[in-house]
N, C-alpha and C positions, 0 to 999 in steps of 0.2 A: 426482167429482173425484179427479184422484190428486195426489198430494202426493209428494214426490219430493226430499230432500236434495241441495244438492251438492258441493262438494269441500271448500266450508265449510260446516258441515251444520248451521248455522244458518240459511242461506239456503236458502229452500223454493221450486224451483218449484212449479208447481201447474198440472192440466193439464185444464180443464173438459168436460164430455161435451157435444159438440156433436149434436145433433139435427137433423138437415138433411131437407128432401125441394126438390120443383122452385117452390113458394112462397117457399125462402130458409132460417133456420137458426135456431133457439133455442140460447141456453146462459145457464145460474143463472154468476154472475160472484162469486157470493158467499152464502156460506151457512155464517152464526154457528154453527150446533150441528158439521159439518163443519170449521168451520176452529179451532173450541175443541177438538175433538176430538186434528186432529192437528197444530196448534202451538200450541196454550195459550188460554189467556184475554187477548185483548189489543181494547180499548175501540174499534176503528175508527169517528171522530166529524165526521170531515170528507172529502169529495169534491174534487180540482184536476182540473183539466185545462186542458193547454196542446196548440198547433197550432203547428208548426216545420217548416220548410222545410231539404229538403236542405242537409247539412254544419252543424246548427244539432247543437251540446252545449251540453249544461246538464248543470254540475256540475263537480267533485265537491263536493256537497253536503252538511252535516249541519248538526243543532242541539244543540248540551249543555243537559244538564239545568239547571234543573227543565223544561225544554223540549224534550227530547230525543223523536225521532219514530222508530218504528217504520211501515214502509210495505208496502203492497200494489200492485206499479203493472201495468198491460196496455198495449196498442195499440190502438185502436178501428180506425184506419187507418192502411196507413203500415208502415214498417219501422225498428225502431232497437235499435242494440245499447246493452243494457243493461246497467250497468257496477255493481258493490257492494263495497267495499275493507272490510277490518277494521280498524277502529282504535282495538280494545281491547287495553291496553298486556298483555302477558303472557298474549295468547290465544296457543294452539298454531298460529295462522291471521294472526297478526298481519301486515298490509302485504298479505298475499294477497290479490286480486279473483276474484270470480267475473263472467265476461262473457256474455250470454245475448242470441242476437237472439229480440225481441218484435215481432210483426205481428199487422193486423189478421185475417190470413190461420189464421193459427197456433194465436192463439189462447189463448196462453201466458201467465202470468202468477208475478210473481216477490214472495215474500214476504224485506223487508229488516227483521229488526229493529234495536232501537239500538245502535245501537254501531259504526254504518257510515256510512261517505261513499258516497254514492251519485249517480250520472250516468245522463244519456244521448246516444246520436247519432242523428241522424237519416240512417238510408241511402236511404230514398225518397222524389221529390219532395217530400211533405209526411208530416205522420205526425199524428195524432192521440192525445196521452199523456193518461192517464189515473190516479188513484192515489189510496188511500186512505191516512187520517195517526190514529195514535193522539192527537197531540197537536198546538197551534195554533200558528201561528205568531209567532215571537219575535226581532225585527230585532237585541235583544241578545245572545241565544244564537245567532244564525245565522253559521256558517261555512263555510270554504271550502280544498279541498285543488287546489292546481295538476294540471290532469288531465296535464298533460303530461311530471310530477315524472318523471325515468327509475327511481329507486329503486322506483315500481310495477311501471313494466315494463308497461303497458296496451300493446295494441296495437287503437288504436281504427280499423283500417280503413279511413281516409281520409288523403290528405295534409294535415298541418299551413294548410298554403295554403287548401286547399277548408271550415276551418272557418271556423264563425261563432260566435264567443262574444260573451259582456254584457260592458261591463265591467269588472265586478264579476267571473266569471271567469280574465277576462286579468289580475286583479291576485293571484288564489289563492297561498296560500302552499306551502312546499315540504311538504311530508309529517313531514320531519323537525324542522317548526318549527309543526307543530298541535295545537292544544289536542286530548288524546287523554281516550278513554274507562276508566276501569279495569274489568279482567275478572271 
């Protein structure tokens, strides 16, 4: 596997060794002594995955603590860009996103720890999302950043028109009125 920083180098891609011949492809999606290695000790204790149909975004999503989740998410099928903003108050990154397309093709895989909102879009017919979570889910700690906030500055690829949000989504607050992380 390579592990790979990027412009916020808290966020790890990660880029596993495919093994392929003309029966189809192996690849390890995940391996504790490897991922202790090169970003730390972090508990991954739950599995999600969701199926979304073209123009479908989820997010921008987080949870505050004591519930606060650090994540690991892929593509099984499918294509979607994948979105992770900073929203620890007096990081050097603060507001910044990092945007990363994930397919089932590719391969890729993006490590978000806490302290970020995090999305996706769906660019092809359907997509297959995948994601591992340090910690459980918490309808009271659960928040939400307006993906659309301009002060991010996302350019999520699709027209406004062609999305499909929850909505829970369409009611997201502005960036500048979110319950934030300290650094």
């Amino acid at each position: 596997m390579k592990f790979t920083p990027q412009s916020i180098p808290e966020i790890i891609l990660i880029e596993p060794q495919v093994h392929g011949d003309a029966r189809g492809y192996f690849v390890e999606t995940f391996r504790q002594d490897l991922f202790a290695k090169e970003i730390g000790t972090v508990n991954l204790l739950q599995d999600n995955e969701s199926k979304s149909k073209l123009g479908t975004l989820r997010g921008l999503h987080y949870q505050l603590p004591p519930f606060a989740q650090s994540k690991l998410v892929r593509v099984v099928d499918g294509v979607v860009l994948d979105v992770a903003v900073d929203i620890r108050k007096c990081s050097p990154t603060f507001g910044k996103h990092v945007a990363i397309e994930l397919s089932g093709e590719n391969k890729k895989q993006i490590f978000i720890p806490r302290g970020f909102a995090h999305g996706f879009l769906v660019l092809s017919e359907t997509a297959t999302f995948c994601y591992k979570v340090d910690n459980y889910y918490s309808k009271e700690c659960d928040r939400g950043i307006s993906y659309c906030d301009e002060e991010l500055g996302i350019d999520w690829r699709l027209p406004h028109e062609q999305l499909l949000l929850s909505e829970k989504d369409k009611r997201a607050i502005k960036f500048k009125d979110a319950d934030l992380f300290e650094y």
